[in-house]
MDAnalysis code that builds the backbone (N, CA, C; Angstrom):
import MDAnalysis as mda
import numpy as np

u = mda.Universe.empty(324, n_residues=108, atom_resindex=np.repeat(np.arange(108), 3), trajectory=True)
u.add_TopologyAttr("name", ["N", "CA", "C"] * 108)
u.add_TopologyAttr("resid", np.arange(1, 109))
u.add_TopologyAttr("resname", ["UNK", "UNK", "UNK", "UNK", "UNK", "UNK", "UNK", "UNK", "UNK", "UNK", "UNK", "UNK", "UNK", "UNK", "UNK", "UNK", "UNK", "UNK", "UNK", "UNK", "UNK", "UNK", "UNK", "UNK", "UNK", "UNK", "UNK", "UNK", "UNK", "UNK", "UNK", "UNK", "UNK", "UNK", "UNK", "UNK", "UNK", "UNK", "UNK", "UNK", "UNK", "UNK", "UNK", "UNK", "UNK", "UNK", "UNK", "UNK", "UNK", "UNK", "UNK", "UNK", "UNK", "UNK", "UNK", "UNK", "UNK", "UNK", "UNK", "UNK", "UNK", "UNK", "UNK", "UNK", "UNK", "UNK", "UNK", "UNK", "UNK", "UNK", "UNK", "UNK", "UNK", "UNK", "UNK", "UNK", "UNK", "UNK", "UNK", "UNK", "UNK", "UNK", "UNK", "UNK", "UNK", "UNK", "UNK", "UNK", "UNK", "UNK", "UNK", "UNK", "UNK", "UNK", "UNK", "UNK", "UNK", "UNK", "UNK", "UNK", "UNK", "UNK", "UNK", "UNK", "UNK", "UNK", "UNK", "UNK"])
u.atoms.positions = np.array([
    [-38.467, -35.113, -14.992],
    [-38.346, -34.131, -13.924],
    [-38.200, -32.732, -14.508],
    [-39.019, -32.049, -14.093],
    [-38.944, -30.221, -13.935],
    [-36.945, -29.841, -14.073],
    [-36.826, -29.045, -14.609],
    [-35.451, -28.025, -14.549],
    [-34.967, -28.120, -13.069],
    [-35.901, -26.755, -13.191],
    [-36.180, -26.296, -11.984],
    [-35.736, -27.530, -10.610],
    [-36.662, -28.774, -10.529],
    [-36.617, -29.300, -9.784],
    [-35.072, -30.220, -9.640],
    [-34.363, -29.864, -10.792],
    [-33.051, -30.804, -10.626],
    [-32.344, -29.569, -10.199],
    [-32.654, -28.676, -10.455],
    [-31.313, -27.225, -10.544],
    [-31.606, -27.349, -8.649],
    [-32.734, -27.483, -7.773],
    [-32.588, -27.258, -6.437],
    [-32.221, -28.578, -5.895],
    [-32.426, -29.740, -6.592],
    [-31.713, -30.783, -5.733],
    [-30.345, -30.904, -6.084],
    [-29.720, -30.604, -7.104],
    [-28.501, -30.606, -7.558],
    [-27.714, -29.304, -6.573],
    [-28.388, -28.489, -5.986],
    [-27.780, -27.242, -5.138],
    [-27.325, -27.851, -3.797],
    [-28.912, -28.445, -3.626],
    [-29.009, -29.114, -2.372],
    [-27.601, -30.160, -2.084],
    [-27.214, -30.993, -2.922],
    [-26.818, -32.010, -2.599],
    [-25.158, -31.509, -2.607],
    [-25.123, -30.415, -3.669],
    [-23.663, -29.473, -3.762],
    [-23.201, -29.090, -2.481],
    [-24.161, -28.402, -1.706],
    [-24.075, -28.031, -0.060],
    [-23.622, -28.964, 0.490],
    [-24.796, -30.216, 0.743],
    [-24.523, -31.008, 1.336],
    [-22.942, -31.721, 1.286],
    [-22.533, -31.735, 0.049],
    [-21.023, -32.065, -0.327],
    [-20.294, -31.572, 0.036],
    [-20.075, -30.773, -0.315],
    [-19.247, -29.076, 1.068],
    [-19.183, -29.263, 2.267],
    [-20.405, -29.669, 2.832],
    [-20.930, -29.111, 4.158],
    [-20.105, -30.882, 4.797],
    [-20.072, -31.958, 3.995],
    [-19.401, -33.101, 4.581],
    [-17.869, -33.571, 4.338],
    [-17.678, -32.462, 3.511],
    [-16.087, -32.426, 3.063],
    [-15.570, -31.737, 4.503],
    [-16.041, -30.391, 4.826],
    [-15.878, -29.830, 6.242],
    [-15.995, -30.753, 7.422],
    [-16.807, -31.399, 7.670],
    [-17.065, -32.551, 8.410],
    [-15.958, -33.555, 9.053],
    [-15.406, -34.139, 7.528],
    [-14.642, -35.063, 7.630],
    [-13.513, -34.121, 7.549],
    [-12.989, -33.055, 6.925],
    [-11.550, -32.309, 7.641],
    [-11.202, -32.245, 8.711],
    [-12.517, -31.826, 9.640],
    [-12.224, -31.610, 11.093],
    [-12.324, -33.018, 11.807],
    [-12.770, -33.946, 11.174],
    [-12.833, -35.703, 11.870],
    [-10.955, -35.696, 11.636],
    [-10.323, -35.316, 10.379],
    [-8.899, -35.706, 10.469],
    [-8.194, -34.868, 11.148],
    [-8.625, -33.372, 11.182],
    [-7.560, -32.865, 11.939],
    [-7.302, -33.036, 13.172],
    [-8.895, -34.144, 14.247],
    [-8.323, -34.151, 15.145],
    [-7.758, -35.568, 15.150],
    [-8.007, -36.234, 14.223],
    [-7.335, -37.600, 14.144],
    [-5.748, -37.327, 13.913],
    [-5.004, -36.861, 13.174],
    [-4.121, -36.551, 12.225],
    [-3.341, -35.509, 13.425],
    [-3.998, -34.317, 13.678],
    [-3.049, -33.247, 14.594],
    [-3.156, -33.105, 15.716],
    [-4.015, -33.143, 15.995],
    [-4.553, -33.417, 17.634],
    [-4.426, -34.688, 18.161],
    [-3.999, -35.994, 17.317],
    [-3.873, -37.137, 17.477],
    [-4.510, -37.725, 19.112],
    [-6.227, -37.316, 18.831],
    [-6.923, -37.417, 20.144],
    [-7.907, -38.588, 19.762],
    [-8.518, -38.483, 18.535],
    [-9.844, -39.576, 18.270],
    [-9.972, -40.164, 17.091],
    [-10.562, -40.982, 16.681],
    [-10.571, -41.205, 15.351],
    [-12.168, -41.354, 15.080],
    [-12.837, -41.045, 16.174],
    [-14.423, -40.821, 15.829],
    [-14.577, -40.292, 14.512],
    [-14.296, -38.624, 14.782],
    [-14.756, -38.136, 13.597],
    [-14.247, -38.476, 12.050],
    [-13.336, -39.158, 12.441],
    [-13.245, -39.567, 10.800],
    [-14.101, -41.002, 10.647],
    [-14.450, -41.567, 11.238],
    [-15.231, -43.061, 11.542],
    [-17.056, -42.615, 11.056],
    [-17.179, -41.513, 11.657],
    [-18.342, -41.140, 11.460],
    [-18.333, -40.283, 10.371],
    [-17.830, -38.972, 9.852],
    [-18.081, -39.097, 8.787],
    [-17.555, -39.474, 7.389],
    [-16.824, -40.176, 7.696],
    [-15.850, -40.974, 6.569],
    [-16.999, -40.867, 5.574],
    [-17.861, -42.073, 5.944],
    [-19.223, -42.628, 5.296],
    [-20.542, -41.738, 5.048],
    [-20.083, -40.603, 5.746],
    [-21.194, -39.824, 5.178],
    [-20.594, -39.069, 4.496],
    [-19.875, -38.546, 3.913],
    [-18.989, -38.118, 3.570],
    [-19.125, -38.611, 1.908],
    [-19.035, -39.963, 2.131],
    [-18.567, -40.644, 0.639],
    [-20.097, -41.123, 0.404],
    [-21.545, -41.572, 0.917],
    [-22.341, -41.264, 0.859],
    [-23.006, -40.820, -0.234],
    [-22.918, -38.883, 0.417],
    [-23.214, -38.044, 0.254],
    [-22.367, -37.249, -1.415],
    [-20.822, -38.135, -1.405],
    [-19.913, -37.633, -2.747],
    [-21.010, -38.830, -3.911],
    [-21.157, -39.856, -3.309],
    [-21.700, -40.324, -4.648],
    [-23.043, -40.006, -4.777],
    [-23.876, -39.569, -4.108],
    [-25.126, -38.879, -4.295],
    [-25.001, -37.557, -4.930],
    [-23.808, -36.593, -5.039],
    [-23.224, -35.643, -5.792],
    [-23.562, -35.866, -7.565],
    [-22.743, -37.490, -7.584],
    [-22.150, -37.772, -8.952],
    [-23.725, -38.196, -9.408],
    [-24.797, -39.101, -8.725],
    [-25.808, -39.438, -9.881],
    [-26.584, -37.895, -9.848],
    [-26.320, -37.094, -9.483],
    [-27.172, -36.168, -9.291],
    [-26.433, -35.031, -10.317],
    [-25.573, -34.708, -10.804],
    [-24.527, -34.509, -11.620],
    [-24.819, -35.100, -13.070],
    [-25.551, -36.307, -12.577],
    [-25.384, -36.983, -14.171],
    [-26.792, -36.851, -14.390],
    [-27.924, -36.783, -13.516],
    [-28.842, -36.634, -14.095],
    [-29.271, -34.536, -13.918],
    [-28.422, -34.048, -13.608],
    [-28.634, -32.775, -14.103],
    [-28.117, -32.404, -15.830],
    [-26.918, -33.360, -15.963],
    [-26.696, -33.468, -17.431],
    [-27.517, -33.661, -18.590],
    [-28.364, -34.553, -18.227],
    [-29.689, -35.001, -18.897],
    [-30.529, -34.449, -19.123],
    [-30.709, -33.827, -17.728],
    [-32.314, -33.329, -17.811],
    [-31.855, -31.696, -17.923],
    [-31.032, -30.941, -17.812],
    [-30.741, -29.749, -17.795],
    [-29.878, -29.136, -19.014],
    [-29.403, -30.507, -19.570],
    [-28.468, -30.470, -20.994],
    [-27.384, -29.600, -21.254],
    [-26.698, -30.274, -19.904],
    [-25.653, -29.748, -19.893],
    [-24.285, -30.299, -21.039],
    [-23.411, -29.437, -21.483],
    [-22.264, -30.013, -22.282],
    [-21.540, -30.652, -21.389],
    [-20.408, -31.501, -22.295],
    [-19.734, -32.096, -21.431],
    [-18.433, -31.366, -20.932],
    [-18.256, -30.589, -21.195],
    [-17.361, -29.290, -20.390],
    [-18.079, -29.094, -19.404],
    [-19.135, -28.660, -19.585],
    [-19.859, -28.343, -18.139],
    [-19.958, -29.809, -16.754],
    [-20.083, -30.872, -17.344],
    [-20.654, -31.741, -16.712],
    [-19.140, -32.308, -16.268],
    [-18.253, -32.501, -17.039],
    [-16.778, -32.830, -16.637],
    [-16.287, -31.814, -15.277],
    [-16.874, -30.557, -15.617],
    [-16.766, -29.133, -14.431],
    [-17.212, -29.480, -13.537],
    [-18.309, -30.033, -13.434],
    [-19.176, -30.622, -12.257],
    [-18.578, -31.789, -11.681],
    [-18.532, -32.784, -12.135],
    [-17.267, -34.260, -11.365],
    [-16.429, -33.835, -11.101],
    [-15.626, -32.870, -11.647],
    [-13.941, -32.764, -10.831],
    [-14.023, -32.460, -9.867],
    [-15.364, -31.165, -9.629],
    [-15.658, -30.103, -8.558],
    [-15.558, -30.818, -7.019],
    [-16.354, -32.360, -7.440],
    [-16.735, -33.131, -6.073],
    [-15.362, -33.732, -5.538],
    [-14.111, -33.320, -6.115],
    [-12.913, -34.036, -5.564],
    [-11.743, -33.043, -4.811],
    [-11.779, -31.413, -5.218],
    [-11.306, -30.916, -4.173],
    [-12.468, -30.271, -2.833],
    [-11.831, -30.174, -1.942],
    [-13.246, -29.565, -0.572],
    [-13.807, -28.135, -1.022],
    [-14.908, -28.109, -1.026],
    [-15.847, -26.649, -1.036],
    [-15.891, -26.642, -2.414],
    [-15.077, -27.227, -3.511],
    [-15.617, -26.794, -4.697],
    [-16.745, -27.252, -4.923],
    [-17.849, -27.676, -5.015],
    [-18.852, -27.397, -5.295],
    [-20.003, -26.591, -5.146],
    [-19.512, -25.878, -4.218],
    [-19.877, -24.579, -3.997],
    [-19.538, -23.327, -4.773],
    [-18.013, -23.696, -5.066],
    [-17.827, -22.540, -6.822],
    [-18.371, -22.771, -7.722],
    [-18.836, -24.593, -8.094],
    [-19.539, -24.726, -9.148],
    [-20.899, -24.038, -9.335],
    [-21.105, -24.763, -7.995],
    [-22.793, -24.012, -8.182],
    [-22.725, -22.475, -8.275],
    [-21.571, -21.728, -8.070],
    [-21.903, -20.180, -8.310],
    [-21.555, -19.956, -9.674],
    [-20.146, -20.675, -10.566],
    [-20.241, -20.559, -11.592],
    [-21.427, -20.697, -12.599],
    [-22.012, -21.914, -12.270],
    [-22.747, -22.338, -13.327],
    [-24.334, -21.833, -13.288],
    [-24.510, -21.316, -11.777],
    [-25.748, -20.320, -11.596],
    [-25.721, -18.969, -12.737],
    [-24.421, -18.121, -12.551],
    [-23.637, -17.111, -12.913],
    [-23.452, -16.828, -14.580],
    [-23.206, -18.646, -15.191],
    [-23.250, -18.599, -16.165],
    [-24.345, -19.046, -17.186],
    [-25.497, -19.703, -16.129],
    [-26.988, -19.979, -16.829],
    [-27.303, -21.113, -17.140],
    [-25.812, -22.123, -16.496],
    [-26.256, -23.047, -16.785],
    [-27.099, -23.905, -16.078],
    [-27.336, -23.333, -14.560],
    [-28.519, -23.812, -13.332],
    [-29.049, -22.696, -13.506],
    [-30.562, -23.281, -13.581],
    [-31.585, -22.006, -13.353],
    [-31.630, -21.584, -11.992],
    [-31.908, -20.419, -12.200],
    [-32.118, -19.528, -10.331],
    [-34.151, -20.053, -10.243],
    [-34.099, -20.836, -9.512],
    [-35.615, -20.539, -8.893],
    [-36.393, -19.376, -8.855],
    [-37.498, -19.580, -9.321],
    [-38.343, -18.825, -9.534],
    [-39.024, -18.262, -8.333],
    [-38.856, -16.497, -8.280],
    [-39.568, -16.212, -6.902],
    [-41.237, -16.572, -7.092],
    [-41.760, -16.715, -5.466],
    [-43.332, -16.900, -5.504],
    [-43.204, -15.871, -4.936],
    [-44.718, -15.403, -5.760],
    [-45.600, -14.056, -4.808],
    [-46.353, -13.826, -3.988],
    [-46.181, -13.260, -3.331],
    [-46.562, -13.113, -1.746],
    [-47.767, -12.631, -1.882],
    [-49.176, -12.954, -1.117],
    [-50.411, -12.616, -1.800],
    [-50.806, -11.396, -0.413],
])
């Protein structure tokens, strides 16, 4: 696989991790404080965890194919265990070169 092509699915799936960590907060807070439903944690419990282990092979094969150290790649697994960090990762490691920024196309 292309750099490139792991550095945007590895972004992709960073979001997506974020974006289901948020998900399932608000499934507990109304489970937990609002003590109204337990839907939302039912529903995205599993996408949720899903979506965390689609994080980790995607993590491991950005290691590979992007050659990352294992400081970096250890940076990357922890990231997927508090909420939204992987969203600092991906700015750190954009920031620090270790994900390439996509290449603009030109507009003809």
């Amino acid at each position: 696989m292309k750099p490139s092509a792991v550095a945007l699915l590895f972004r992709a799936v960073a979001l997506a991790e974020a974006c289901s960590w948020v998900l399932l907060l608000g499934g507990m807070f109304v489970k937990w404080v609002l003590q109204d439903s337990e839907r939302g944690v039912q529903m995205f419990g599993p996408v949720h965890g899903a979506v965390f282990v689609a994080y980790l092979v995607v993590t491991v094969l950005a290691w590979r194919v992007l050659r990352w150290d294992l400081p970096t790649t250890f940076r990357a697994l922890v990231a997927s265990v508090p909420p939204l960090a992987t969203i600092w990762f991906d700015r750190w490691a954009t920031r620090t070169g270790r994900l390439p920024v996509p290449e603009p196309v030109p507009t003809a």
